[in-house]
N, CA and C of each residue as an Amber inpcrd file, in Angstrom:
protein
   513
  19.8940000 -91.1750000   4.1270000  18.5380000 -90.7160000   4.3520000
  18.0720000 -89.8220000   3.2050000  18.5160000 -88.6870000   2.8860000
  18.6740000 -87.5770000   1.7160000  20.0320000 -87.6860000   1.1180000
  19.8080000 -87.9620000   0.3830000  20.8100000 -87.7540000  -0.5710000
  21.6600000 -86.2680000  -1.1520000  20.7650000 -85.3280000  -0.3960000
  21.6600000 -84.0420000  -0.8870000  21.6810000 -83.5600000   0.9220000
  21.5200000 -84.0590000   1.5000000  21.6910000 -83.7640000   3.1310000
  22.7120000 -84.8190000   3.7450000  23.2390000 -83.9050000   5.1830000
  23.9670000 -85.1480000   5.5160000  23.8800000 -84.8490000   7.2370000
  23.5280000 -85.8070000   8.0860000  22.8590000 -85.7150000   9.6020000
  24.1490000 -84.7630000  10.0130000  24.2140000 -83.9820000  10.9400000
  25.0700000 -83.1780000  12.1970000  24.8660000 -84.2750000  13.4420000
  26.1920000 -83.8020000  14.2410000  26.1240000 -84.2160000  15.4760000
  24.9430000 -84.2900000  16.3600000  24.5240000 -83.1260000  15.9660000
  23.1690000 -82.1330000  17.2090000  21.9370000 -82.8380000  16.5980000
  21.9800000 -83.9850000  15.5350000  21.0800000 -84.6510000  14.7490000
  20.0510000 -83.4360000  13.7250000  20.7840000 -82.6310000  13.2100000
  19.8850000 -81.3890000  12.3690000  20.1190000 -81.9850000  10.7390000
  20.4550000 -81.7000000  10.0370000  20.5780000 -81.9550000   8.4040000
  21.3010000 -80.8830000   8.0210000  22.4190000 -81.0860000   7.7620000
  23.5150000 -79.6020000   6.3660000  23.2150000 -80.4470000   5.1530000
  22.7980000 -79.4820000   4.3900000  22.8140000 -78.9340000   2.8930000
  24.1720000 -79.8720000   2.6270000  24.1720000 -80.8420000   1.2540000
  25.5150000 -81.4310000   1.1090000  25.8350000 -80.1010000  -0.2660000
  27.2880000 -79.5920000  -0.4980000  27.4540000 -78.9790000  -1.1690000
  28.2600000 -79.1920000  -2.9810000  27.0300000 -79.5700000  -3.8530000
  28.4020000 -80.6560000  -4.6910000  29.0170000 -82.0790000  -4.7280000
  29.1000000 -82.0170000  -5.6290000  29.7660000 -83.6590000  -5.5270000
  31.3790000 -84.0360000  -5.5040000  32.1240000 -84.4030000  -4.6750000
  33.3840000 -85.2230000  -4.6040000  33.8260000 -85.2230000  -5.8820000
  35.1660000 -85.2840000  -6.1540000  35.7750000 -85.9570000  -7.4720000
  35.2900000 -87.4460000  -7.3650000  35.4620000 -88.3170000  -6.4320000
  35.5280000 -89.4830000  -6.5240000  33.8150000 -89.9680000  -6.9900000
  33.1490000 -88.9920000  -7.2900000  31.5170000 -89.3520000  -7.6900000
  31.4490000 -89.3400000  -9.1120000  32.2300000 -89.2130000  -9.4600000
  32.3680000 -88.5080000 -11.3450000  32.8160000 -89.7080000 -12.0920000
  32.5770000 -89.9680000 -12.8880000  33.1490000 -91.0270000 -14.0580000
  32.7790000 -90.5890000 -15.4230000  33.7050000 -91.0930000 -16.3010000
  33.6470000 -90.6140000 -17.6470000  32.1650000 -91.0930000 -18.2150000
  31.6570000 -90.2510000 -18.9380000  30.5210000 -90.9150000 -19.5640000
  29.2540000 -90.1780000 -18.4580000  29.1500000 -89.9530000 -17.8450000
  28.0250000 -89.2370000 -17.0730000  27.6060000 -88.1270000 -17.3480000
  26.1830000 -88.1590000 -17.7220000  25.8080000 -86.8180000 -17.8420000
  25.0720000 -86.2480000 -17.0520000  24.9940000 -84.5640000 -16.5830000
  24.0930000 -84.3580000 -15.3380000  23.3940000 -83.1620000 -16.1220000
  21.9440000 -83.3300000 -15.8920000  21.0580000 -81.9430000 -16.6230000
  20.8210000 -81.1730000 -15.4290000  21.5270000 -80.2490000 -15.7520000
  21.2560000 -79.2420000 -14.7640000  20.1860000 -78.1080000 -14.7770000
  19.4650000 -78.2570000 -13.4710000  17.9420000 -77.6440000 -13.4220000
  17.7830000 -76.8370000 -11.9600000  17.2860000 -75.7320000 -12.3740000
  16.4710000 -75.4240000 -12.9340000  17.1500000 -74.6340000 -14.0270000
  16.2050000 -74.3260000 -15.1970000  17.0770000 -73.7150000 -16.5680000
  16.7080000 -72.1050000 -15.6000000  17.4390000 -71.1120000 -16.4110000
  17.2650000 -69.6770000 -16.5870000  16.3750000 -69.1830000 -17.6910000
  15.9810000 -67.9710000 -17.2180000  15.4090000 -67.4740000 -18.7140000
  15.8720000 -66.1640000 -18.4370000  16.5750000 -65.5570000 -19.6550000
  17.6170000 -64.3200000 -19.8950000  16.6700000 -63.1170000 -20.1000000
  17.2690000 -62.5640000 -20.0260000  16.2760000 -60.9450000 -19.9000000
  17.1730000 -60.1210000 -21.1420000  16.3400000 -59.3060000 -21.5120000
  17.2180000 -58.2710000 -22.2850000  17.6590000 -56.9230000 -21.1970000
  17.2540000 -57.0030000 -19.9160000  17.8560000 -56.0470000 -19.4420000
  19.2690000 -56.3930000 -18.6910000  19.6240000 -58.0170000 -18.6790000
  20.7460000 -58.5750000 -18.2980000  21.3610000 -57.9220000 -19.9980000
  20.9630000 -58.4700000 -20.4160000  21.9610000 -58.5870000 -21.9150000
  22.2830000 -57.3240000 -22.1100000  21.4410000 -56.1740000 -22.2170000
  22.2710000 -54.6450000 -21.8170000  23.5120000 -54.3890000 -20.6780000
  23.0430000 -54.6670000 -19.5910000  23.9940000 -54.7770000 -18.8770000
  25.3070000 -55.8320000 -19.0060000  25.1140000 -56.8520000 -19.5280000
  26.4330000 -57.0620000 -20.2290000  26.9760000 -56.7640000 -20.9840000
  26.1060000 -56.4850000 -22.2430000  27.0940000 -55.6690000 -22.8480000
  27.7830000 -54.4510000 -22.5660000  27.2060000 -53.7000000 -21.8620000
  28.1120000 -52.3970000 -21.1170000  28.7150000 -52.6690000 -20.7470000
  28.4870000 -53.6070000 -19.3720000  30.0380000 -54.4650000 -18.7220000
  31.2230000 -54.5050000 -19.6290000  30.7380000 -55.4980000 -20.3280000
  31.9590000 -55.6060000 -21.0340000  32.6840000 -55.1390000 -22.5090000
  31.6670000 -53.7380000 -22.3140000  32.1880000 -52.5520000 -23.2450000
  31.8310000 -53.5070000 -24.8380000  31.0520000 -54.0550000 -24.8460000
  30.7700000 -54.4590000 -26.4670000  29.7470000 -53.4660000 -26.4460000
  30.1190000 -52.6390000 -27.7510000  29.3520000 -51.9590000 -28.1860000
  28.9910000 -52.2260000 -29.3720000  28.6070000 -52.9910000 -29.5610000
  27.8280000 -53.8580000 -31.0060000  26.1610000 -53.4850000 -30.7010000
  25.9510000 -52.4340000 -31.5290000  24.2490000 -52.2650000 -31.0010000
  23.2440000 -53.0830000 -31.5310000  24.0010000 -54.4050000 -32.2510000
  22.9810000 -55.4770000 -31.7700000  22.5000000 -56.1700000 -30.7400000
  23.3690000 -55.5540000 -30.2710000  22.9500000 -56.2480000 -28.6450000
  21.5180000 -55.5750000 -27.4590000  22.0060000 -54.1730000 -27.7560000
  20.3020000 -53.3740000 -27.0880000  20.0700000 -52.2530000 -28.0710000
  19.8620000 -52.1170000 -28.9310000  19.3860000 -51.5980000 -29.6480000
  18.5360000 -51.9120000 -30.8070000  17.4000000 -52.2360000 -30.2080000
  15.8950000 -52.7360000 -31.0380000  15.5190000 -52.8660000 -32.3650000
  15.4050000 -51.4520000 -32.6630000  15.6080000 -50.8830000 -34.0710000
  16.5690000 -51.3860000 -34.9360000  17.9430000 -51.3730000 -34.5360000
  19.3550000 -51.7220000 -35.0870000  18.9110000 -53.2970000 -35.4490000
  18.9800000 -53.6870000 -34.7850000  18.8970000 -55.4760000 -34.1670000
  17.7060000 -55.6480000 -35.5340000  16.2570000 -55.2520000 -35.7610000
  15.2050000 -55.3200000 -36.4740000  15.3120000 -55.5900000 -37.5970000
  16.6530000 -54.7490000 -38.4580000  17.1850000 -54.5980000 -39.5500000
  18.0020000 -55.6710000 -39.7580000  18.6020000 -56.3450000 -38.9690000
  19.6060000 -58.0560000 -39.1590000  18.8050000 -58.6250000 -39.2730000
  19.3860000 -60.2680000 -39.9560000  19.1890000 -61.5970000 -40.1100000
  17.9520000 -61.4170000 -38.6480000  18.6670000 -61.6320000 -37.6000000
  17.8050000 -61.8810000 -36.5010000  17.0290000 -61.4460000 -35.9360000
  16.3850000 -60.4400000 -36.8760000  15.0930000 -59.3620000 -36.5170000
  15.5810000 -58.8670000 -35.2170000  15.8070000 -58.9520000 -34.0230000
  15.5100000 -58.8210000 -32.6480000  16.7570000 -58.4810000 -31.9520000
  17.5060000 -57.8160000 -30.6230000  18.6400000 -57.6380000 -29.7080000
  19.1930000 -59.0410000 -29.5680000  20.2050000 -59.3940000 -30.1930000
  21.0150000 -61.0300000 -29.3900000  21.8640000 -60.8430000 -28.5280000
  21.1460000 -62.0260000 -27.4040000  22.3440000 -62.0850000 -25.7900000
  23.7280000 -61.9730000 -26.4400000  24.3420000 -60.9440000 -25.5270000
  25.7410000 -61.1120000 -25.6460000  26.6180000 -62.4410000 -25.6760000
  27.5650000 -63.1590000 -26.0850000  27.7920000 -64.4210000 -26.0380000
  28.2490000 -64.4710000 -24.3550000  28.7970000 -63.9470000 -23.7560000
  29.8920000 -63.4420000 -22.1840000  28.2920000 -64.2690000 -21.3910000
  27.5310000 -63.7600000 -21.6520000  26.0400000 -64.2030000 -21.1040000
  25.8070000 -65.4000000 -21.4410000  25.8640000 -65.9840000 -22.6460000
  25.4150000 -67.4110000 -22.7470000  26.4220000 -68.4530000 -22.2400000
  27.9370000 -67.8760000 -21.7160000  29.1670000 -68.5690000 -21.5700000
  28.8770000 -68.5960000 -20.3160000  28.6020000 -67.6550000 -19.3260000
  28.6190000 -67.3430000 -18.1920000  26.7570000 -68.6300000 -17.5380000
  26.0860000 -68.6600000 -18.3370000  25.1890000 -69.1200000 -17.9240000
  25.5770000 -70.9220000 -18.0090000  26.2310000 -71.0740000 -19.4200000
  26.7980000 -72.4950000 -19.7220000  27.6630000 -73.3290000 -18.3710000
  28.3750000 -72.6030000 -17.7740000  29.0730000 -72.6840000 -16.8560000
  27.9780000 -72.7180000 -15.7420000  27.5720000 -71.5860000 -15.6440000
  27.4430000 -71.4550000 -14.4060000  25.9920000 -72.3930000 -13.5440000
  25.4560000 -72.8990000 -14.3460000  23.6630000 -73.6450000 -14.3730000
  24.4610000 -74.9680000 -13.5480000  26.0040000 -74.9890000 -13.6210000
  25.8910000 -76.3340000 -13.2480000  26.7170000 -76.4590000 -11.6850000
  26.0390000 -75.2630000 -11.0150000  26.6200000 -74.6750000  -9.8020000
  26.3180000 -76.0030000  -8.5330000  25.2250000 -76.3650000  -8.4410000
  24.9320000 -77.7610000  -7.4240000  25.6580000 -79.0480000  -8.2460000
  26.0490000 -79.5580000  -9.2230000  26.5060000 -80.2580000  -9.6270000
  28.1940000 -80.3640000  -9.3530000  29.0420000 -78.9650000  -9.1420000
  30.5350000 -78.9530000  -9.1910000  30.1660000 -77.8930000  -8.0070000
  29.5800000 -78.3500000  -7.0670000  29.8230000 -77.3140000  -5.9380000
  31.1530000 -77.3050000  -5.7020000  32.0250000 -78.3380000  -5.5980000
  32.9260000 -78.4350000  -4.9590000  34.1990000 -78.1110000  -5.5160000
  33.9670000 -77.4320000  -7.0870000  35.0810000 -77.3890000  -7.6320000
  36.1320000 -76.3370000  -6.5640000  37.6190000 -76.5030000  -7.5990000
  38.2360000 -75.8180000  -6.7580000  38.6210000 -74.2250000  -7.1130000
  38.3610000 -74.7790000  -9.3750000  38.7530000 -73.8530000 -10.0630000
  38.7560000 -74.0210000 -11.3100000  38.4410000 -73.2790000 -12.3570000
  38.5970000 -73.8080000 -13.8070000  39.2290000 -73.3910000 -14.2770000
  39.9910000 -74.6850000 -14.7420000  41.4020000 -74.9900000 -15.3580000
  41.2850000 -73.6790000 -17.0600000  40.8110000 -74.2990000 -17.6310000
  40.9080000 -73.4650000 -18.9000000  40.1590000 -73.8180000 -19.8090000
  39.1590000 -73.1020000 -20.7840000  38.3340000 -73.6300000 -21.9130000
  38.9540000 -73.8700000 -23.2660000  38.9190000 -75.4520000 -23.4730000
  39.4430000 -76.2210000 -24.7580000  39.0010000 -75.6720000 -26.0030000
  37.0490000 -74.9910000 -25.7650000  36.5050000 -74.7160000 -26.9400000
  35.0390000 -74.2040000 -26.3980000  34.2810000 -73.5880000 -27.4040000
  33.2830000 -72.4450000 -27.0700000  32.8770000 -72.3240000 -28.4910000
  31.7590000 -72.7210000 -28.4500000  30.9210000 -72.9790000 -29.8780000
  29.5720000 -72.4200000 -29.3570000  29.6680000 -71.0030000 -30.5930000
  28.1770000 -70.4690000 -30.3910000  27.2620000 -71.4690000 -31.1480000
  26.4510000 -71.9490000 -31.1380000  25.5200000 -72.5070000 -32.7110000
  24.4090000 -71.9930000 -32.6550000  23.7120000 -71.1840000 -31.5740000
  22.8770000 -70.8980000 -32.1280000  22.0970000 -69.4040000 -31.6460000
  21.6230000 -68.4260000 -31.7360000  21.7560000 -67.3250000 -31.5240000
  20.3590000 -67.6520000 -30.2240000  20.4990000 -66.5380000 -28.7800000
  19.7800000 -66.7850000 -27.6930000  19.6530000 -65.1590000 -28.3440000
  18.3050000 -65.1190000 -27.5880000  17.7440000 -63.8470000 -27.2140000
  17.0020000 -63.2250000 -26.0310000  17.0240000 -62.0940000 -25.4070000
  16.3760000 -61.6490000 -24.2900000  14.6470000 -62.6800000 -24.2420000
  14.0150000 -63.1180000 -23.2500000  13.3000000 -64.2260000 -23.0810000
  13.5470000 -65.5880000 -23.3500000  14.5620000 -66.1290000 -23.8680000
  14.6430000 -67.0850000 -24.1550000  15.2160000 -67.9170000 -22.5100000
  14.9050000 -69.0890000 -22.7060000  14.9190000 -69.8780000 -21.0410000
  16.1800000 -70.5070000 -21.5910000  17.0200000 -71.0310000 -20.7390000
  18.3050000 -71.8020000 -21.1700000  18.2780000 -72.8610000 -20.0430000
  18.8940000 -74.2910000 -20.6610000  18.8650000 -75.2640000 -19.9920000
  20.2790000 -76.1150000 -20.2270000  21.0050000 -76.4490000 -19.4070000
  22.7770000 -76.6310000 -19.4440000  22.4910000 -77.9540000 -19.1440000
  23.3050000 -79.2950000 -19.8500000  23.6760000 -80.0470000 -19.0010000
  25.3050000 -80.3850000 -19.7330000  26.2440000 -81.2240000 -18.3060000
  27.2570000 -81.3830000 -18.7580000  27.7110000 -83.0150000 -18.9180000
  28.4270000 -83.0980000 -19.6670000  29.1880000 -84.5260000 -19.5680000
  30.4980000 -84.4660000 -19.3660000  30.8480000 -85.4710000 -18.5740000
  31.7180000 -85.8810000 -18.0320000  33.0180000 -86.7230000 -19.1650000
  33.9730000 -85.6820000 -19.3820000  34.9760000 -86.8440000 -20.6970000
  36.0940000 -87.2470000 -20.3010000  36.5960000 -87.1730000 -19.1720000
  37.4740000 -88.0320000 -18.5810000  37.8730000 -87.3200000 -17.7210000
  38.9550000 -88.0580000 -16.7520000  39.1130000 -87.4830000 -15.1120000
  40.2260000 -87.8760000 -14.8420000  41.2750000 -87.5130000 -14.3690000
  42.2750000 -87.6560000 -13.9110000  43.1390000 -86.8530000 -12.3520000
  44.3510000 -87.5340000 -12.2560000  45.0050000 -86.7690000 -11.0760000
  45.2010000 -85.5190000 -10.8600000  45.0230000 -84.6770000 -10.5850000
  45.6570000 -83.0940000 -10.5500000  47.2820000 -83.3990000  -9.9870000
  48.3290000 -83.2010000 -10.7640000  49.4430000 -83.2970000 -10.3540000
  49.8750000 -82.0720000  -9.6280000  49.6290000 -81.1020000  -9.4470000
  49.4390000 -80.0840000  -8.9750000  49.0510000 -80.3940000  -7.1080000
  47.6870000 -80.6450000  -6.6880000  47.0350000 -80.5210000  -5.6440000
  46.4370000 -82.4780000  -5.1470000  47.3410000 -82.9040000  -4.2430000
  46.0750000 -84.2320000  -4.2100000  45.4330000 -84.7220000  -3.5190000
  44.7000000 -83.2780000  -3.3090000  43.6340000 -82.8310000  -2.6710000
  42.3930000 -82.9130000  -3.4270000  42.9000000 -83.2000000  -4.8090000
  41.9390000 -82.7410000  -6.2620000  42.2300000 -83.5440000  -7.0000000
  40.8200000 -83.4570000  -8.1750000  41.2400000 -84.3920000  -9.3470000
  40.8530000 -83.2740000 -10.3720000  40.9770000 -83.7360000 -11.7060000
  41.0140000 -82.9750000 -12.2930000  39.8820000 -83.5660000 -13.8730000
  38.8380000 -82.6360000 -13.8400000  37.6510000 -83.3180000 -15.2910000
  37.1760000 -82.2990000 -15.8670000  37.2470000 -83.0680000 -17.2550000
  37.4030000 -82.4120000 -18.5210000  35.8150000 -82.7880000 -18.6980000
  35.4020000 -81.0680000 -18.8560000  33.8200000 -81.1140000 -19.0100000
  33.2240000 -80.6370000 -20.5460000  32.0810000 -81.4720000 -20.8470000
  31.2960000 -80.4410000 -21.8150000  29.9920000 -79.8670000 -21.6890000
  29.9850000 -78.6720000 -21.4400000  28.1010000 -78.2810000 -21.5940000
  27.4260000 -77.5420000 -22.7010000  26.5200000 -78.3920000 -22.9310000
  25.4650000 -78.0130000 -23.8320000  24.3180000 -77.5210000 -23.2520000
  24.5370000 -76.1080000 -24.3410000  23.4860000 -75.1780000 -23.4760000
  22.0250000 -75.2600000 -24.9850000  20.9590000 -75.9280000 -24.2600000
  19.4350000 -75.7270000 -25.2010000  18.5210000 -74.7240000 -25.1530000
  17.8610000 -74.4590000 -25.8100000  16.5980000 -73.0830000 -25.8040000
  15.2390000 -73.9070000 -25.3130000  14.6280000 -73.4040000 -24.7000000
  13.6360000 -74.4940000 -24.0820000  12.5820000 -74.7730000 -25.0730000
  11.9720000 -75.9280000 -25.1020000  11.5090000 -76.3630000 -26.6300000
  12.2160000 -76.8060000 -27.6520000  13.9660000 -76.7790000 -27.3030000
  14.4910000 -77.2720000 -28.2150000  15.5900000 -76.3510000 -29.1880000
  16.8010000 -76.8270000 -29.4130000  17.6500000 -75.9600000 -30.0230000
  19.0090000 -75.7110000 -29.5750000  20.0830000 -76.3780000 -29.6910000
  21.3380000 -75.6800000 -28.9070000  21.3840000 -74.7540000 -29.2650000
  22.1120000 -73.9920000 -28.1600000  22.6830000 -72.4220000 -28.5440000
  24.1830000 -72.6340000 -28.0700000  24.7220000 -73.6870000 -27.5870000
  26.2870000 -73.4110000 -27.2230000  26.7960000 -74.8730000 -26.7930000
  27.9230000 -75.1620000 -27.1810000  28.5170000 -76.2070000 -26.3730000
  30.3050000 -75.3740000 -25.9530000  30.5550000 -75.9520000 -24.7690000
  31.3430000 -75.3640000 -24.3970000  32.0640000 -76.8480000 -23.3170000
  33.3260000 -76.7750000 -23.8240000  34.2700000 -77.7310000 -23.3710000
  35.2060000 -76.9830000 -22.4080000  35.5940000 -77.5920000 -21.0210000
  36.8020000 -77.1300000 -20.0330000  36.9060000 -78.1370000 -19.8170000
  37.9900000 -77.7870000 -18.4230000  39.0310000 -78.3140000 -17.6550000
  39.0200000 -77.5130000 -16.4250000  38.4430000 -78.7810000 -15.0590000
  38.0340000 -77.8780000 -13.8940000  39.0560000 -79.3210000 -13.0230000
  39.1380000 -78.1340000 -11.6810000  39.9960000 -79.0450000 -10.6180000
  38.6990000 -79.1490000  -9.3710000  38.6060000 -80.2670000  -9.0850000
  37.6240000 -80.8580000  -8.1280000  37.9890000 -81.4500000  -6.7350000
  37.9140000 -80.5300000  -5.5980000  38.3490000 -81.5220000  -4.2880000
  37.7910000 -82.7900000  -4.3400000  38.6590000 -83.7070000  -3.6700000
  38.3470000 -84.9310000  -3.3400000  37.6080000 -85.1570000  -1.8710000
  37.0560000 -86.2480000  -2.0730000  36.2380000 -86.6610000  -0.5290000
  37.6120000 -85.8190000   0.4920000  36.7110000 -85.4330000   1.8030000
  37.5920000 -85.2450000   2.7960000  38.8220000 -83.9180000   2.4070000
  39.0190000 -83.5290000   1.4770000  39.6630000 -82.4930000   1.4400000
  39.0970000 -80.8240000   1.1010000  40.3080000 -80.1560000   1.7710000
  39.4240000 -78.5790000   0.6430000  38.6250000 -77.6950000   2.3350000
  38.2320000 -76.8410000   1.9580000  37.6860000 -76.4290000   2.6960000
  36.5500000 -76.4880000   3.1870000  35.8680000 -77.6940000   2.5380000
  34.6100000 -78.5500000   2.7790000  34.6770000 -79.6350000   4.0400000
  36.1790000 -79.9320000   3.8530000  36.3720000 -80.7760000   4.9350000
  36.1650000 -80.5010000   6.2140000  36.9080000 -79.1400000   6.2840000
  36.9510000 -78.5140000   7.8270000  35.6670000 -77.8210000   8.4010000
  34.8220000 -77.5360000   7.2610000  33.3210000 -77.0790000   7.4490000
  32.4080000 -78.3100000   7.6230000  32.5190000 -79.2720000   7.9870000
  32.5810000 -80.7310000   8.0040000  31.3940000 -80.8850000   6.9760000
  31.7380000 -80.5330000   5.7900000  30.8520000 -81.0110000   4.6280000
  31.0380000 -82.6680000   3.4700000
């Protein structure tokens, strides 16, 4: 009926959460939407978070005097957004395995909108859990209007149909 819904007993509609391993194939790409647009008062607060004190990051003046005239997003922010934009797409992950590679290319700044999509580069068993499979992702993160600012390659573990704690939540 919906494709991101799925009927209840009581005939109501649940929210489907994510997609199955078994929905994935190599070669697929999913643009994940809606994009973000970054704030410079996030990008302060990350950088404090995470103790970079590079006062290119909120400090105006400082920043004015670089190549890039202006404060640049912390990278932790553009990594964290690369990943994370593609939250309805890997609802179902279980966990990420580990990042192969993390390529800044191009510098983001407070206002700038970001738009992620990932591809799919191959998929295999989780020898581990087989409950799960296991796909090797890439996302490319764009500036809206055009421009990468990041590609970023992992390795995530994905429940399969019927397993996980989706199962028992009868998702």
């Amino acid at each position: 009926m919906f494709a991101a819904f799925n009927p209840t007993p009581d005939g109501h509609l649940r929210e489907s959460v994510g997609l199955e391993f078994e929905s994935f194939s190599p070669g697929q790409v999913f643009h994940h939407r809606p994009g973000i647009t970054v704030t410079q008062d996030e990008n302060a607060n990350e950088a404090l978070a995470t103790l970079n004190q590079a006062a290119l990051h909120y400090d105006a003046n400082y920043a004015g005097a670089t190549e890039f005239g202006r404060p640049l997003v912390v990278s932790t922010l553009t990594l964290q957004r690369a990943v994370g934009m593609g939250w309805k797409t890997f609802g179902r992950r279980r966990r990420i395995l580990g990042f192969s590679d993390i390529r800044l290319t191009g510098p983001v700044f407070g206002g700038d909108t970001l738009y992620s999509r990932t591809r799919i580069l191959a998929m295999r068993p989780d020898p581990e859990d087989s409950g799960c499979g296991i796909l090797d992702c890439e996302s490319t993160v764009t500036r809206a209007g055009g421009g990468e600012v990041a590609v970023v390659s992992y390795t995530q573990s994905v429940w399969r149909r019927g397993c996980g704690p989706f199962a028992a939540l009868g998702y």
